[in-house]
C-alpha positions in Angstrom: 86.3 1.5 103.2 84.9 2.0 106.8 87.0 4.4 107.6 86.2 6.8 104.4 82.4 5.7 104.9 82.3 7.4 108.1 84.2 9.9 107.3 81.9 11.0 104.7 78.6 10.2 106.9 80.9 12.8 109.0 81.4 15.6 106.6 77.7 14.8 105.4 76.5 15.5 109.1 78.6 19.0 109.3 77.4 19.7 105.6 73.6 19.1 106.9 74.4 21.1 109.9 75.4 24.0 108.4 72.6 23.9 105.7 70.5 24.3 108.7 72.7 27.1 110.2 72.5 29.3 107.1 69.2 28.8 106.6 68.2 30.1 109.6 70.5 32.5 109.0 68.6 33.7 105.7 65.2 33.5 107.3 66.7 35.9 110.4 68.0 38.3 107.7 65.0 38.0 105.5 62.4 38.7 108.4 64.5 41.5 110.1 64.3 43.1 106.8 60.7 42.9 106.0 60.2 44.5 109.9 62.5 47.1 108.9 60.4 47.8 106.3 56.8 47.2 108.2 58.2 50.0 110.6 58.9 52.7 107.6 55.9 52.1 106.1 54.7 52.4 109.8 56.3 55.5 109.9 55.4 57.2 107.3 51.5 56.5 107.6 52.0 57.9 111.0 53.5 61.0 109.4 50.7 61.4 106.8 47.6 60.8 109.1 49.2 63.8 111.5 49.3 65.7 108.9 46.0 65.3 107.7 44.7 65.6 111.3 47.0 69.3 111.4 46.2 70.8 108.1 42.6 71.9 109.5 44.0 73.3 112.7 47.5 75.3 110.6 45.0 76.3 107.9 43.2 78.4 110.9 47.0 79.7 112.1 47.8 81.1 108.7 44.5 82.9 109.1 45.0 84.0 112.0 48.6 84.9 111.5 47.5 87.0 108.0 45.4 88.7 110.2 47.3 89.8 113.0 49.5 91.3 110.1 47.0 93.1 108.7 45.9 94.3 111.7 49.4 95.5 112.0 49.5 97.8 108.6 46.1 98.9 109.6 47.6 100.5 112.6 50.7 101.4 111.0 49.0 103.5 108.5 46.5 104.8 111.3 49.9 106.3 113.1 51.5 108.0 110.3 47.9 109.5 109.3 47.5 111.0 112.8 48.4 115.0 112.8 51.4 116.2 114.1 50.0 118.6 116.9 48.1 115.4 118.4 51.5 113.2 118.1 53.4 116.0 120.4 50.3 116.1 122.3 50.7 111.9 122.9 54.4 112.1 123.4 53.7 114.5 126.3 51.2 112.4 128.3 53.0 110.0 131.1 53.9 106.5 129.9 
């Protein structure tokens, strides 16, 4: 009876032991996930407050681009309404 006594204190030991083990085990996993997820959300705050803090500045781009193209037709359309004699006279002058 001694003998299976300690051999079950034994195996009761290793069974304790490797409760602990895989707990710990569990709790790694468990915390290394919730990080995981601390750094998305992290991540994609980060993303949202830079685009809040850009929309002002591409708003004022797009303007600023539209313009530039308009600007463009305006002079496109200022070139073809330009007489023909004063086009030859331009093509003439040094570049």
């Amino acid at each position: 009876m001694d003998n299976k006594d300690a051999q079950l204190d034994k195996i009761l030991k290793l069974v304790e032991e490797n409760n602990r083990i895989l707990r710990g085990m569990r709790r790694s996993h468990n915390m290394a996930t919730f990080m995981r997820l601390v750094y998305i959300a992290i991540f994609i705050y980060a993303s949202y407050w830079a685009y809040q803090q850009l929309t002002p500045y591409l708003a004022q781009m797009k303007t600023l681009v539209q313009q530039v193209q308009d600007l463009n037709k305006t002079t496109q359309n200022a070139k073809e309404s330009i007489s023909p004699d004063l086009l030859k006279l331009l093509d003439k002058l040094p570049k």
